[in-house]
C-alpha atoms as one frame of an Amber mdcrd trajectory, in Angstrom:
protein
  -5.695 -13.404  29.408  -7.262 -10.364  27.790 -10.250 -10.258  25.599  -9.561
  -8.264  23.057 -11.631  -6.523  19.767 -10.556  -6.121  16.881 -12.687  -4.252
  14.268 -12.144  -5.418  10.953 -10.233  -7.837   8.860  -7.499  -6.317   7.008
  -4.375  -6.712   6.891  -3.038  -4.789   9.520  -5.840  -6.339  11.875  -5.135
  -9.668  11.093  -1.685  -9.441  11.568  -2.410  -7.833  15.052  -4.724 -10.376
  15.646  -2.270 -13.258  15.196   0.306 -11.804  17.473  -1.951 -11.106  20.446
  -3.510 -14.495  20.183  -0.388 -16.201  20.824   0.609 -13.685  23.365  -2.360
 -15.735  25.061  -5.304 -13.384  25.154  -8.467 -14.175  23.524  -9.012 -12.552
  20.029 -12.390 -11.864  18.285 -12.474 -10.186  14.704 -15.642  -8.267  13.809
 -15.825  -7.884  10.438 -18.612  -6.031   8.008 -17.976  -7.912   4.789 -18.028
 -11.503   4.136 -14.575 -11.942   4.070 -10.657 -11.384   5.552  -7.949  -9.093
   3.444  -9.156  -5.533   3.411  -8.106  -4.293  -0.143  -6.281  -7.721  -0.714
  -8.936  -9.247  -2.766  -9.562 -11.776  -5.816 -11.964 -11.518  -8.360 -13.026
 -14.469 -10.839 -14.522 -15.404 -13.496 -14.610 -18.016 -16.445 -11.710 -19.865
 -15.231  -9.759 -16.339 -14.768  -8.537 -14.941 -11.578  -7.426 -11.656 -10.908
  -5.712  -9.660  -7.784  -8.298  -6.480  -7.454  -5.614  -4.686  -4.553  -1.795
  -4.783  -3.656  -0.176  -7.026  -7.146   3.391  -6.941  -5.489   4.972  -7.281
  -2.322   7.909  -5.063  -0.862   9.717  -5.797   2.144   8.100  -9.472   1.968
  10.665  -9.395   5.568   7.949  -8.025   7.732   5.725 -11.270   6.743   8.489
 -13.563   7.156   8.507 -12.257  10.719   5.108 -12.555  11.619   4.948 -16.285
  10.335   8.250 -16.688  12.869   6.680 -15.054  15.756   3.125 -16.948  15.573
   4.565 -20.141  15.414   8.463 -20.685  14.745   7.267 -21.372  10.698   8.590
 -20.046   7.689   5.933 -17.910   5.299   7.521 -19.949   2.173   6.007 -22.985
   4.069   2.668 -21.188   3.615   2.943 -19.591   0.474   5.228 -19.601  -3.033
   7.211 -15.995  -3.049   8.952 -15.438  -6.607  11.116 -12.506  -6.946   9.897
 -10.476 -10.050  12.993  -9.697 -12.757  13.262  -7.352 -13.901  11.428  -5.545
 -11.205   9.984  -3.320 -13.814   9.990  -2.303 -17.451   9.261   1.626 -18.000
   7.863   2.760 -21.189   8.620   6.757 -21.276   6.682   9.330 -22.764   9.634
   9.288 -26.045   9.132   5.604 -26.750  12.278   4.930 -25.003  12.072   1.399
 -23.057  13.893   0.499 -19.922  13.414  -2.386 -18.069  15.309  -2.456 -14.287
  16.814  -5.374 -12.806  15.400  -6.456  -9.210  17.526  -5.869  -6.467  20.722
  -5.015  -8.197  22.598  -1.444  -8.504  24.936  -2.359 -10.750  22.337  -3.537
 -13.225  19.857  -1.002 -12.602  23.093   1.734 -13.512  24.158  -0.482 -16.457
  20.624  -0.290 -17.817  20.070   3.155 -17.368  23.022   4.131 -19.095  22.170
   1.914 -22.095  18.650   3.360 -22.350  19.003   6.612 -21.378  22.348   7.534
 -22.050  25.718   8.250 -20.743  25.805   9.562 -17.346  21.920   8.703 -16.787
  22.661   5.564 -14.716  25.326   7.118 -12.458  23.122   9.945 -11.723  20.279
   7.354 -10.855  23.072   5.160  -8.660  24.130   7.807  -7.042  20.557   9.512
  -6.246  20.392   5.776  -4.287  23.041   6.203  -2.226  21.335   9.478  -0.756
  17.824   7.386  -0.581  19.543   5.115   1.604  20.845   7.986   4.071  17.383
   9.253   4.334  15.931   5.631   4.516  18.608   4.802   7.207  17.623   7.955
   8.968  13.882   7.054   8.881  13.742   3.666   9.316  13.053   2.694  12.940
  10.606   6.194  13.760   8.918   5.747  10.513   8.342   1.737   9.745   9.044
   0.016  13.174   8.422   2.762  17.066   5.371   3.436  17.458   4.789   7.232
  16.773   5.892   9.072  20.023   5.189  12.381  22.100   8.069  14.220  20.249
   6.614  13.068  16.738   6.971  16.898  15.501  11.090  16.026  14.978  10.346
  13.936  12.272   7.690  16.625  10.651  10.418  19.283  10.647  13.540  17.704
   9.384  13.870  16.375   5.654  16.209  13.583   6.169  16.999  13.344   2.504
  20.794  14.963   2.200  19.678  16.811  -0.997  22.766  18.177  -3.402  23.268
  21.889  -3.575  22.215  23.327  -7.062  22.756  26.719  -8.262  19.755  28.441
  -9.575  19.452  32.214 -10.237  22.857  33.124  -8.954  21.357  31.277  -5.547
  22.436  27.733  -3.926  19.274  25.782  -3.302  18.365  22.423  -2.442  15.417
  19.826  -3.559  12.879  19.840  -0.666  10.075  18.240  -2.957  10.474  15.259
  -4.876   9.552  17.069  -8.266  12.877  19.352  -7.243  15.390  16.031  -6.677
  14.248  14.959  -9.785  14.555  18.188 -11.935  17.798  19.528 -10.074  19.849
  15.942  -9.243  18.320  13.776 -12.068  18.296  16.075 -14.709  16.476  13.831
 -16.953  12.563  14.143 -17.763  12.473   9.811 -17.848  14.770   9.913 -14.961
  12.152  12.475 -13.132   8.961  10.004 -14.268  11.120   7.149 -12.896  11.211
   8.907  -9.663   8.101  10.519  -9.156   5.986   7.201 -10.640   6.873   6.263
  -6.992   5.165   8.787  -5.307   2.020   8.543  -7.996   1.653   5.162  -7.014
   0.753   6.015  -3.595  -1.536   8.950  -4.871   0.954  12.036  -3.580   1.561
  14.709  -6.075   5.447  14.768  -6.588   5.474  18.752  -6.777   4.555  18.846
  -3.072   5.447  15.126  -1.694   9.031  15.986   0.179  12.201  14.482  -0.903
  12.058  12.094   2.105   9.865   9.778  -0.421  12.972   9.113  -1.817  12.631
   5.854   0.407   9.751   4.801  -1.785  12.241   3.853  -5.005  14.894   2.948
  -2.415  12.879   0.000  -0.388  12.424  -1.257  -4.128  15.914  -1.097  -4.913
  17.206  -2.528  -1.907  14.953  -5.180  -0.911  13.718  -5.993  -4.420   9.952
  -6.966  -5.354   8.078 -10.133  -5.193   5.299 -12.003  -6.259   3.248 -14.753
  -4.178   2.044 -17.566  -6.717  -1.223 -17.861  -7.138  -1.895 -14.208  -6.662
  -1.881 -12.174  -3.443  -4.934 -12.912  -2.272  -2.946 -16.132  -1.246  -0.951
 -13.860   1.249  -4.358 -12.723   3.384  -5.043 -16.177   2.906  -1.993 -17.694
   4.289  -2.474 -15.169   7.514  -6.024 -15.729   8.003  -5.838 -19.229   8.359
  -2.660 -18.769  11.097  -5.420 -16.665  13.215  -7.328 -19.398  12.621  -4.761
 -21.837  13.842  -3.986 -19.673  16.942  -7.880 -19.602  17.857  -8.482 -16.383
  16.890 -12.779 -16.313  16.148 -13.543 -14.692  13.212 -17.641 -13.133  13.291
 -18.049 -11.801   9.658 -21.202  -9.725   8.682 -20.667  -7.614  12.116 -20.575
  -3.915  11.317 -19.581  -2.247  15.061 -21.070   0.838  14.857 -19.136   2.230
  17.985 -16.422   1.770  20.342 -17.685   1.136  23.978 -15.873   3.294  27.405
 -16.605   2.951  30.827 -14.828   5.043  33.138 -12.245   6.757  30.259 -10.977
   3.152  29.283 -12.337   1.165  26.205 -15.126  -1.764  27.355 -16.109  -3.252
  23.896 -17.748  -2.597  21.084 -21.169  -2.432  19.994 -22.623  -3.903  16.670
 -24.940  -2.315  13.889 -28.811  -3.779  14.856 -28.993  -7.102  12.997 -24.989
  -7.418  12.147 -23.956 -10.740  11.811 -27.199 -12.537  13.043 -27.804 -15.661
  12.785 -27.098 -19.233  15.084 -23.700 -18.211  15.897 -23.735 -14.439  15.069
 -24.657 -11.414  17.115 -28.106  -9.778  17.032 -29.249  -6.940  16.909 -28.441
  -4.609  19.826 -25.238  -6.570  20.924 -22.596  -5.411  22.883 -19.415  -7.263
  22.728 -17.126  -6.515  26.013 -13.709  -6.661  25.698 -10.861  -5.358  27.842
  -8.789  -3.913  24.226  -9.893  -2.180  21.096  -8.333  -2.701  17.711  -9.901
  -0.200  15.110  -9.178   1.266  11.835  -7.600   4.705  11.683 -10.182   7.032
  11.248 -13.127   5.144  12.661 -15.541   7.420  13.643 -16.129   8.565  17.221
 -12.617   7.510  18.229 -11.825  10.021  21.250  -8.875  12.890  20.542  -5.140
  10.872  20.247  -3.038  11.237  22.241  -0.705  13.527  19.785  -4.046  15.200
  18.486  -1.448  17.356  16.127  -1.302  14.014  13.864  -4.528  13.536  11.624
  -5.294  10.679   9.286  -3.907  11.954   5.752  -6.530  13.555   3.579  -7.064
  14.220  -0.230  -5.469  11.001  -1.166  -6.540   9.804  -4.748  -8.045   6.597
  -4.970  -7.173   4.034  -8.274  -9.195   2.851 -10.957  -8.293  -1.023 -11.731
  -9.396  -2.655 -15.571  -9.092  -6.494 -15.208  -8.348  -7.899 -18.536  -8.634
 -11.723 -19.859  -6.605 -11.961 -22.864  -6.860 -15.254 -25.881  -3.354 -16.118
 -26.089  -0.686 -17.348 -23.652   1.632 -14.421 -22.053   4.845 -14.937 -24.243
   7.681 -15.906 -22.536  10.201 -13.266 -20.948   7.262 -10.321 -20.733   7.837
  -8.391 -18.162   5.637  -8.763 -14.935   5.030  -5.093 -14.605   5.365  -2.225
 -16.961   5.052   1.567 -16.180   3.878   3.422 -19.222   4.318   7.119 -18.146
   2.576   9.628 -19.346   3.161  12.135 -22.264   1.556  14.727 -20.513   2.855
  15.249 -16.610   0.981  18.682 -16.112  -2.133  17.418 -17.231  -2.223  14.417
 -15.335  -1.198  16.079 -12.077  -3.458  18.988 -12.113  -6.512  16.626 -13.277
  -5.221  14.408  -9.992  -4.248  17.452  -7.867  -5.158  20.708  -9.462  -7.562
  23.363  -9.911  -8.507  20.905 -13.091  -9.084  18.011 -10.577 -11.112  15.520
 -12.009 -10.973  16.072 -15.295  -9.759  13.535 -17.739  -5.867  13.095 -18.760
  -3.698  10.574 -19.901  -2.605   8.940 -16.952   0.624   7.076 -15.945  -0.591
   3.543 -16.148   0.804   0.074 -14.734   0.397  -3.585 -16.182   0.517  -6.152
 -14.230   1.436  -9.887 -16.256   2.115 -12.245 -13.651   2.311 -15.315 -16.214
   0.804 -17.853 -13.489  -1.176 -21.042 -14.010  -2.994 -20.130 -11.441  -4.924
 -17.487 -12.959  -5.756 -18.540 -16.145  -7.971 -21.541 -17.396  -4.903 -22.864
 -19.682  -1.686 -21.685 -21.472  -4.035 -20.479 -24.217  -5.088 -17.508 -22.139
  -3.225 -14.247 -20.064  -4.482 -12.229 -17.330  -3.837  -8.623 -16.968  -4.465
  -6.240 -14.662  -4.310  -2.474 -15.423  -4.232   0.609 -13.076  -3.892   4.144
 -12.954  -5.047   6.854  -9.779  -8.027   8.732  -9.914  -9.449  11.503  -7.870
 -11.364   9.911  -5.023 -15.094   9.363  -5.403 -14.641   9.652  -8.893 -17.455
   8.825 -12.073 -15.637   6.712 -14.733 -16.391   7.664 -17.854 -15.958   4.857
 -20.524 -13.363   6.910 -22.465 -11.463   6.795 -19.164 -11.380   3.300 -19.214
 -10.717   3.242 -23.385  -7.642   5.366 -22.192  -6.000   3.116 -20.001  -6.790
  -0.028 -21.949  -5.175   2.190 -25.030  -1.817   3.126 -22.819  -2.155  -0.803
 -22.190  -1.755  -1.506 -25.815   2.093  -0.327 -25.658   3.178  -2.673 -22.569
   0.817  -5.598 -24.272   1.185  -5.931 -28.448  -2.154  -6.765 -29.807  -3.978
  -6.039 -26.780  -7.039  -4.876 -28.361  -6.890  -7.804 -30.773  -7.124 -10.475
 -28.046  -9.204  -8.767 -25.620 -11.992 -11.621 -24.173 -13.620  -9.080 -22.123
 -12.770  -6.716 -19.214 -14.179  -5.878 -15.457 -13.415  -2.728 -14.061 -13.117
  -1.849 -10.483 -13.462   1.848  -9.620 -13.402   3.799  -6.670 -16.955   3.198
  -5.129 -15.542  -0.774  -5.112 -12.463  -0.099  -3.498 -14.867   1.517  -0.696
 -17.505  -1.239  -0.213 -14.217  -3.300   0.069 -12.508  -1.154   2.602 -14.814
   1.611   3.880 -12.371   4.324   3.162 -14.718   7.501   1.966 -14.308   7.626
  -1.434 -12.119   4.572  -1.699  -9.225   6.690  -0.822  -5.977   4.501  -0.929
  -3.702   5.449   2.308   0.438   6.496   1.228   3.136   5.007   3.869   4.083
   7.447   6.890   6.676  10.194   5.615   9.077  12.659   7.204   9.211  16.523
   6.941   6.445  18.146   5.358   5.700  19.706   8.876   4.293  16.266   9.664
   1.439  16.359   6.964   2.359  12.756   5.544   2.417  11.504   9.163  -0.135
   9.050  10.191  -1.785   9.293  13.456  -0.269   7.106  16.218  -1.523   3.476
  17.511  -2.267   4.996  20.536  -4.947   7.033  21.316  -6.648   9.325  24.324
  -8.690   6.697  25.920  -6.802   4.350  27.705  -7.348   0.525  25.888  -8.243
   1.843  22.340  -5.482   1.281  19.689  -5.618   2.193  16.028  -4.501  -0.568
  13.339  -4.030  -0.451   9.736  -3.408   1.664   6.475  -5.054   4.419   8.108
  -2.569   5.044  11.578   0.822   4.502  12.081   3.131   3.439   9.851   0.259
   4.282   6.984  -0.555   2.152   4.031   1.302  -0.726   1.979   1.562  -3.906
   2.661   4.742  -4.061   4.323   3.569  -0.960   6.896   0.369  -2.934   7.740
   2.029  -5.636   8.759   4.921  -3.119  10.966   1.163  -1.501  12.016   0.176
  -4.926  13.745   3.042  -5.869  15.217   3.201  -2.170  16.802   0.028  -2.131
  18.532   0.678  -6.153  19.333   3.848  -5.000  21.328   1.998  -1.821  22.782
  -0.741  -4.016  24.556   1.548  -7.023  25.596   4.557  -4.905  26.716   2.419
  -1.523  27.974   3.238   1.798  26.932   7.548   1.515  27.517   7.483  -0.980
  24.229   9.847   0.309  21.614   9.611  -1.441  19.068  11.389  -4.338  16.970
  14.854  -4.278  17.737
């Protein structure tokens, strides 16, 4: 039996956590805040309750899995999963409205076409059919092997089997997302469809390579869902299976540093006064350990062991308006609506530009989840609206007038039967998380020359693995929990571990 470290509490960490501990090694959690879940978190008030991170789940599958591996019991035992439908209603820049089946092709094509018009939905069904080549191509290196020695194959080849296009007497092909969606869509909504998957993860679509086409495609294929009661319910439901496999949990411990003693990782030591108390470490402590779990990026982590991978940097952060409405949410709303921008340039440059920073109207989601749970009574609606904002960013109040404006045309009467609002900016999502900034990480992706890799689990000092948004597979939920099952397998099968099979 091991004793093993694992520095903070998110997602990624706790799912870690829960594998190793029934691998039988002894698992301790050190976490600075008060609390489990990373960015997964809850706020309330008056009888409201709100999800301030994550509001949907993809690929609930990789969940599922770690419920079945830490103790032969299905996650639905633990928590409610609905599958959202339609997975999402769009709002374009024209006033057109589309909303898009969950899970289904043929009704995703049938609305298109209705919407959009003739030939819109084939050339959207048919853009799928690539995404899953280049998802199928991706798949296991990117979401499920650890990163390995020859990671540079995935940085040079765009997996995405992009359709020639003749421009200026030359045959070219889409090697950005912006391109697939201007050359093989052929439709500005179609291209805001398609790159509002990219802006979700904060990656500017003019650079991001076509390989994100696995982005819409994981939603397509695998659908979306919803855990009832919010999902702060899912961090829940996986905190209390550490707890159940004896993992200890010491919150209010900030380690400061990772420990080595001859090129191998010892422990960790804690910030002076972290976590006192009767149970707690004081100050000065040094917890041994014989394995190291910490977030990508920690500081003073020794050079990785493929030191050509860094963390991804210049990722936007979001800014999140939490909204308590008078008024039940009427029946058949949609649970999330995308109301796109009518100004792309503006918005990108003032996320990624030489205008960076300044304001635009931004591409804006609404979350409606229409549960009990999160609302005093049926008299009342809870809303959460987002948009991305440069990292370490003011907010103005206009900003915040803007988005609860582009609100107003996924919610009628918004303004009307406003209660009040709580917003969450950037500075919050970094007390939460302790990315600089509160910089949100994207999921790993291929070509690009490796730039939207994310640094392996692995790194140079022998004992020390990397867990979380921030290393290998990158950030969502569904890679955070791939992320703790990778490093789970790399410590209790060694280095020749390859992954779920």
């Amino acid at each position: 039996m091991a004793r093993i470290a694992v520095i903070g509490a998110g997602m990624g960490a706790l799912a870690a956590a829960a594998r190793l501990a029934v691998a039988g090694h002894r698992v301790v959690v050190y976490e600075r805040t008060e609390t489990y879940g990373g960015a997964v978190r809850r706020f309330e008030r008056d009888g409201f309750a709100f999800d301030t991170g994550p509001g949907l789940l993809p690929l609930p599958a990789v969940w599922r899995d770690l419920f079945l591996k830490t103790g032969k019991e299905p996650l639905e035992d633990r928590v409610e999963l609905v599958q959202v439908d339609p997975s999402a209603r769009h709002v374009f820049a024209d006033g057109v409205e589309v909303a898009l089946p969950n899970a289904s092709r043929a009704g995703v094509v049938a609305a298109l076409e209705e919407s959009l018009g003739a030939g819109a939905g084939k050339r959207w069904g048919d853009f799928l059919v690539r995404a899953r080549e280049a998802w199928d191509r991706t798949r296991r290196p990117l979401l499920e092997e650890p990163l390995w020695a020859d990671w540079s194959v995935l940085g040079e080849r765009e997996p995405y089997p992009s359709v020639p296009h003749k421009r200026l007497l030359r045959t070219r092909r889409a090697g950005t997302l912006a391109e697939v969606g201007a050359w093989e869509l052929r439709d500005a909504r179609l291209a805001a469809l398609l790159e509002s998957h990219a802006l979700a993860y904060g990656l500017d679509p003019r650079v991001t390579p076509a390989s994100a086409a696995v982005l819409p495609y994981m939603e397509h294929a695998f659908g979306m869902w919803y855990v009832r009661g919010g999902m702060r319910e899912l961090a829940r439901a996986v905190y209390e299976r550490c707890v159940a496999r004896r993992v200890e949990f010491v919150f209010g411990a900030e380690v400061t540093r990772v420990l080595e003693k001859d090129g191998r990782a010892a422990g960790v030591e804690l910030k002076g006064g972290a976590g006192s108390g009767a149970s707690g470490p004081g100050e000065g402590t040094v917890a041994e350990a014989d394995f190291v779990l910490a977030p990508g990026g920690f500081p003073g982590l020794a050079p990785r062991a493929h030191g050509e991978v860094v963390p991804q940097a210049g990722l936007p952060s979001r800014l999140t308006v939490l909204l308590a409405l008078r008024g039940g949410r009427p029946e058949g709303a949609a649970h999330r609506t995308v109301v796109h921008t009518d100004d792309r340039e503006g918005e990108l440059e003032s996320l990624f530009g030489t205008a960076a920073g300044k304001p635009a109207r931004p591409t804006v989601t609404v979350l409606r989840p229409g549960d009990p749970a999160l609302v005093p009574d049926s008299g009342h609606e809870a809303v959460v609206v987002s948009c991305v904002v440069p990292v370490g960013a003011d907010v103005p109040a206009d900003a915040v007038e803007r988005l609860i404006d582009a609100a107003g045309r996924a919610v009628p009467g918004l303004r009307d039967r406003l209660l009040w609002s709580e917003v969450r900016t950037p500075a919050d999502i970094a007390d939460e998380t302790g990315a600089a900034g509160g910089a949100v990480p994207a999921p790993a992706l291929a070509a690009a020359g490796g730039r939207l890799l994310h640094p392996s689990n692995s790194t140079g000092v022998e004992g020390l693995f990397t867990v979380g948004g921030w290393s290998h597979p990158g950030g969502g939920l569904p890679h955070a929990g791939m992320s703790g099952a990778l490093v789970s397998g790399l410590i209790v099968e060694g280095p020749e571990f390859r992954g779920s099979q």
